[in-house]
Structures are given as C-alpha cells and as structure tokens.
ZAMARSE-192311 format. One record per residue (C-alpha): residue in one letter; y, x negated, z. Coordinates in steps of 0.05 Angstrom, whole numbers, plus 5000, padded with zeros to 4 digits. Layout:
<pts>
aYXZ;...
</pts>
This chain:
<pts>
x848859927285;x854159917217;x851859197207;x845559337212;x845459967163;x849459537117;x843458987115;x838159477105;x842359897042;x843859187012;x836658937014;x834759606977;x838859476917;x836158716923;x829558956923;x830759506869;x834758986823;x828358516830;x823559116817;x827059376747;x828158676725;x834958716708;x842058746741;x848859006745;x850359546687;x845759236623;x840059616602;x833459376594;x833959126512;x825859296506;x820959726531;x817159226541;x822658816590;x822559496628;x816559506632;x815458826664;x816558826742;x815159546756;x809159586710;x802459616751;x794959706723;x791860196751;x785860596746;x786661386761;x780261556735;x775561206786;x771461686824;x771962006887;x767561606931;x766162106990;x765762806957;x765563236894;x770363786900;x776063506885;x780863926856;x785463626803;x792963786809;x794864256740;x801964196742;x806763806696;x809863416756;x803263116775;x801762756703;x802362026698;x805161716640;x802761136620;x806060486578;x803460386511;x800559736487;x805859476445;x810259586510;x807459086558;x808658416545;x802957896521;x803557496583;x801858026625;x796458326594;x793257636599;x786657506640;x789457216692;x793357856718;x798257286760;x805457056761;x803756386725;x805155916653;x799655926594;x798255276635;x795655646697;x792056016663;x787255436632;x786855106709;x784155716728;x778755636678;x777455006699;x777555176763;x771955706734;x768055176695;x768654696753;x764655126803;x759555306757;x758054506746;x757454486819;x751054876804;x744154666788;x743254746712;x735854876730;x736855546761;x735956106717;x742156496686;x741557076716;x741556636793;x748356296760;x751457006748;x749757126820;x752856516853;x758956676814;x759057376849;x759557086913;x764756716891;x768657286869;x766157636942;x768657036973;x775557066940;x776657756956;x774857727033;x780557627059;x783058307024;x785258877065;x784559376997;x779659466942;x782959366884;x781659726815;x778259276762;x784059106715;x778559036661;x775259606660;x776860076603;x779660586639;x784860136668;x792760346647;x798559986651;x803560436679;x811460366683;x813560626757;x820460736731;x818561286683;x814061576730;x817961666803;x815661846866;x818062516883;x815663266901;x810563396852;x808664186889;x801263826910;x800064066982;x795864467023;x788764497037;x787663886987;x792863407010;x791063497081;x783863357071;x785962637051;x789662547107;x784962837155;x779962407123;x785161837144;x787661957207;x779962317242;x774761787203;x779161117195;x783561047255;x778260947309;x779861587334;x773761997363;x773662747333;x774462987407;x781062797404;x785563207370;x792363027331;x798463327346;x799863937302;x793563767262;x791164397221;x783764137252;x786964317317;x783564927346;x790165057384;x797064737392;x800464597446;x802164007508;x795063847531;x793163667458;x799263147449;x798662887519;x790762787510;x792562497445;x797661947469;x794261857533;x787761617489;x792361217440;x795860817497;x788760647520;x788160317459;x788859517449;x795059307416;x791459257348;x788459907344;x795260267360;x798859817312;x793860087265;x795860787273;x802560687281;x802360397201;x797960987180;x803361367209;x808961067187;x807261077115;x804561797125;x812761917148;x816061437095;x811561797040;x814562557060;x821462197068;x820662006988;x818262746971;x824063107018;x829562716982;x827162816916;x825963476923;x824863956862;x830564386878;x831964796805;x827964916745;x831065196679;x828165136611;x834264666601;x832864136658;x830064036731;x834163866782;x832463396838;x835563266907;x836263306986;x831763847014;x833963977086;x828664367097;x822664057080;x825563447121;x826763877181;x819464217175;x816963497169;x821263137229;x825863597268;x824263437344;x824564197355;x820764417302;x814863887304;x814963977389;x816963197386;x812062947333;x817662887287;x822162347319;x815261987336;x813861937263;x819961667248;x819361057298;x812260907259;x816460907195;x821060317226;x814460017252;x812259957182;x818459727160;x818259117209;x811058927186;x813558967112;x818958557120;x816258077164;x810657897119;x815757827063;x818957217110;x811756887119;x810356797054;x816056477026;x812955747019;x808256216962;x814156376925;x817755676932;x811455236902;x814054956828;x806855286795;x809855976813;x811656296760;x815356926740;x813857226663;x818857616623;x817157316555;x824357036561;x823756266604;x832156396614;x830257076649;x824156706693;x828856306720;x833456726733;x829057306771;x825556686809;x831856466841;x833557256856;x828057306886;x827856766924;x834656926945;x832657596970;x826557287011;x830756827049;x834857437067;x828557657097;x827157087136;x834257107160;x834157687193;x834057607266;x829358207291;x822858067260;x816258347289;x812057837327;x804757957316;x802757347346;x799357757402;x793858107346;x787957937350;x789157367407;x783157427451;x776357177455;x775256857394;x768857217372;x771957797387;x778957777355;x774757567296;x770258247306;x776158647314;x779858447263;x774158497209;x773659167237;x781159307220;x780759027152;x774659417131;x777860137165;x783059907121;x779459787052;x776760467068;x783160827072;x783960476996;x777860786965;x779561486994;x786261416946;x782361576888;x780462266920;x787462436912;x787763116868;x795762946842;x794062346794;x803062176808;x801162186882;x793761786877;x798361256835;x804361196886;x799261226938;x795060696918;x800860266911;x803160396977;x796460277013;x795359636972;x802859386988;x800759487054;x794259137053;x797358487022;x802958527077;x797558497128;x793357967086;x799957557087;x800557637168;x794557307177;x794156747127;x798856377159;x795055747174;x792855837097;x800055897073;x802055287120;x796554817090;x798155017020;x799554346969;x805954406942;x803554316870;x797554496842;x792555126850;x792355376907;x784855496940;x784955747013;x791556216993;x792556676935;x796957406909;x794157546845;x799357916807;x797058606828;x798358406905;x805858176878;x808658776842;x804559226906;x807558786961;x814658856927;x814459636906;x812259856970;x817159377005;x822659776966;x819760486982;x819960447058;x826760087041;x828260637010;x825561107058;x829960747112;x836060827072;x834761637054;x833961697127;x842461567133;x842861997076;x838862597119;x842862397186;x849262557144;x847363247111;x844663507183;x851163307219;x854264017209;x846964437215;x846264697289;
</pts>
C-alpha cells in the first residue's frame, strides 16, 4: 500500500509541475509564462439554460479573476485554440479552404455557410461536453493558479439544486427512486438506500459506471473544498487549511449511515478512468506535429518531453481500468446506449453555467469537461490507433481546450487522492 501511495503523491507533483509550467524552485519570469498551461478560456457569463432564478453568489471568495491581455501569450490567443506551430495553424486553413472546394460553387452562400456547419457538427460529435465558444466576446482567459479551488461559503438550497438537477434528471435514475440522504428525500433511513442500490445494481455496467463518475467527482469536488477550508478571517489575512469537520459531515461512515465510504470508492473510480485515458492517448502526444507553446521553442521542448515522461508513467502503471466490456453488446444497441451516455453527459455540461459561485461554475466546468475528454479518449481508440504519424490528424483530435481540461482535472482528483492521506492522518487520534 506505501508503494502505491508513493506513486500516486509523485504523479501529483508531475502533474502539478506540467500544469504551472515550470519546475523545481524558479519562478515563473512573466505573467504571461504563468499564465500559459493553467490558463483556460472560459465563458462565465453564458446563460442558465434550464431556469431563471439563479441566484448569483455575493461574496468575495466566489469572484473570478481573470488574466489581462497583455498576459497571455500571442500563440495562444491564436484561432486555432490547439497545441500546434504557426505552421499548423495555416494546414488547418487549408484544411478549411479544402472542404469548401469540395463544394459546388453554384450553391448559394448562405447553403455554403450551412454545409460548413455540419462540418463543425460533425467535428464536435464525438464530444462528451459542450464547450464555450472561445470567440465570443464574453469569453476570458483565466489563470487557475490565481484563482484556486477552495471553500468559497456557496452552499445550500442553491448548490443542491445543481446537483439534484444532476444526479434525479441526468443519471437515468427514475424520480421514484430516491438518493441516499438526498434533501428530496421525504424521509431517511435503510429502505431508501437499499431501494436505491438495489435499482442501481439492476443497472447495465454502463449506466452504473455513469453514476459512479457523477459520484466520484461529486466526492473529489467536497475533498478540494474540505482541505482548503476557510478556517480564519482577519482584516490582515485569511487563513486556509484542513477542516475535519466538514470532511467528516461529508464522508464519515457513521455520520453519512455508510454513504460516505461509498463516495469515496466512486472518487477512486474516477481516478482509474482519468488515468487510464491519460495511457490511451499517448500515440496523440508522441506525433512530431504536436506541439507545446510557451513563446520560448527551448521551453516546448522541454515541457513536451515532461510530459511525455509523465504519460508513460501512466501507462506503466499496472492497475488500469478495463472498459473493454462498455458498450459491448448488440451493435445497434451499444451504439444507442452509448449516444445516450454522451448526450446525459453534454447535459450535465450546460447545467455548469447555472452554477450561482462564478469560482465554482469555473472549476466545475473544468472538471466536467476534463471528464468528458477522458471519456472521448476511451472510446477513440480505433481513431487514435489509425492516426498517421505526421500530418493533421482527421478521424482524431484535442483542441487545446480538451488538453489543459484533461490535464487540470487529471491533477484535481490527483490531488483529491493525495488530500485523502492527508485526512486519514489528522483523524488517526479523533474517536
């Protein structure tokens, strides 16, 4: 079990040394180098989808800070939005230019602009998350390092209607059966949580896999805010740390009746997924076209072959999760099922911009899409296999979004994994 603890604390400060895009002791020289691997576009003014009354989070804590322009580097705010040379860049537009010739001049422009769309539908359908439209004005770039997840004091009534909107509309759950300890619950007790896992071990493999993620992240997520805990305020400083509590409310087996313990076994679930998705797609990251972009070509190099070493890490590990038996049926309906997972799933990605806390809405958006492109990874694996080793790749793509998404959220259930020792160790002596 040491060895094993040891891997997973060493691949979180592999994954956080790739994330803040520098190593050892030195200090990011620019804003705009710090700003590189953590910095995400994102746009936290999109509308709530599903309902009106939302109420927006007032407190200091729930603010999002976002980078300025002259701190994001030119090659990133490029239209590409992908890990990729100037050079890419003008394939893709050929690429662009190319598919339009394939068109008959003769139809009228506003048919072109059409048959483009479908193009664009046709990229994005193997996408587990709707992404936000990195060109719309209200889009922000937004350094995750100057703006942590942690306790930001947005909870109650709000925060659980997003995840009751998760867990009772998006899990193929019927409303008849409760949750355990859900506040929709008319009444707690035994029959409710044997009802509830009596129905979810009826379910096929997929489905509960489904729920376990939900789950998991739900866990990893409250693991993030019960370690960095708001603990003091003075007008001098704020002081952030371990609350026992919270964790125990959250995952105690006494105190949640056995959820707890349950929640945490979803969190290693998650984990698994994560990190086996991160040893499929390798061969992406290997291919000479990929690219990483500091502004400095010395520093590309460098973070490429970090990060390469990190990934075959990954794929050396000896425990990964085998999801060869998703989606394995009949044919026709695998193919059903599995276009019914990936669209509960894009759902779950819209209802992140009803999320009051615009910290939270960022973090969780992040999270969700990490997640999304983890599961777009597991199955494109025939599409990663068949991938030319030069060149653009068609059938298989992570535009740059996907990368920084896959790799953040890798590190916060890495880190939610590693604050879990950190819990087991300040509840030894606690009775």
């Amino acid at each position: 079990m040491g060895r094993r603890w040891v891997f997973l604390i060493g691949l979180v400060g592999a994954v956080w040394l790739l994330g803040s895009g520098h190593g050892g002791q030195q200090p990011p020289v620019t804003a705009a180098q710090r700003c590189f691997c953590q910095v995400r576009v994102v746009n936290l003014k999109r509308p709530c989808p599903f309902w009106n009354d939302i109420s927006q989070c007032g407190r200091r804590d729930c603010a999002v800070r976002p980078c300025q322009s002259d701190e994001v580097p030119d090659g990133i705010k490029s239209a590409s939005y992908k890990y990729s040379e100037v050079a890419n860049n003008l394939i893709e537009e050929c690429e662009q230019a190319e598919r339009l010739g394939a068109v008959d001049e003769s139809l009228s422009e506003e048919t072109q602009k059409a048959v483009l769309q479908w193009t664009k539908h046709d990229d994005s359908s193997d996408n587990f998350c709707e992404a936000d439209d990195i060109q719309s004005p209200d889009a922000e770039y937004v350094d995750l390092l100057l703006n942590p997840e942690r306790y930001t004091g947005y909870k109650g009534p709000d925060a659980w209607k997003i995840w009751n909107v998760i867990y009772e509309e998006n899990c193929f759950k019927p409303q008849t059966i409760k949750r355990p300890l859900s506040p929709l619950a008319s009444g707690q007790g035994k029959s409710e949580e044997n009802t509830f896992y009596s129905w979810l071990e009826g379910l096929c493999v997929e489905k509960r896999a489904f729920y376990r993620l939900i789950s998991g992240l739900h866990a990893s997520i409250n693991v993030h805010l019960s370690a960095r805990y708001l603990l003091q305020e003075t007008w001098l400083e704020k002081k952030w740390g371990h609350n026992i509590t919270e964790f125990q409310q959250r995952f105690d087996g006494i105190l949640t009746e056995g959820e707890g313990p349950r929640r945490l076994k979803n969190l290693y679930f998650l984990y698994l997924i994560e990190l086996r998705a991160l040893s499929k797609v390798v061969p992406f990251f290997e291919r000479p076209d990929f690219q990483l972009f500091t502004g400095n070509k010395v520093h590309d190099a460098e973070k490429k072959m970090l990060l390469l070493e990190i990934l075959h890490e990954i794929k050396s590990f000896p425990l990964h999760f085998d999801e060869n038996s998703f989606f394995a049926g009949d044919k026709k309906e695998a193919n059903k099922l599995k276009e019914d997972f990936r669209l509960h799933f894009r759902n779950i990605s819209r209802i992140m911009d009803c999320v009051g806390c615009f910290k939270c809405r960022l973090w969780g958006k992040l999270q969700i899409q990490g997640l999304g492109t983890a599961l777009k990874i597991l199955f494109s694996e025939k599409l990663i296999a068949n991938m030319p080793e030069s060149g653009p790749s068609y059938e298989f793509h992570l535009t740059r979004q996907e990368i920084v998404s896959l790799f953040n959220a890798f590190g916060r259930i890495s880190t939610s994994v590693k604050e879990l020792e950190n819990f087991r160790n300040l509840l030894q002596n606690i009775h």
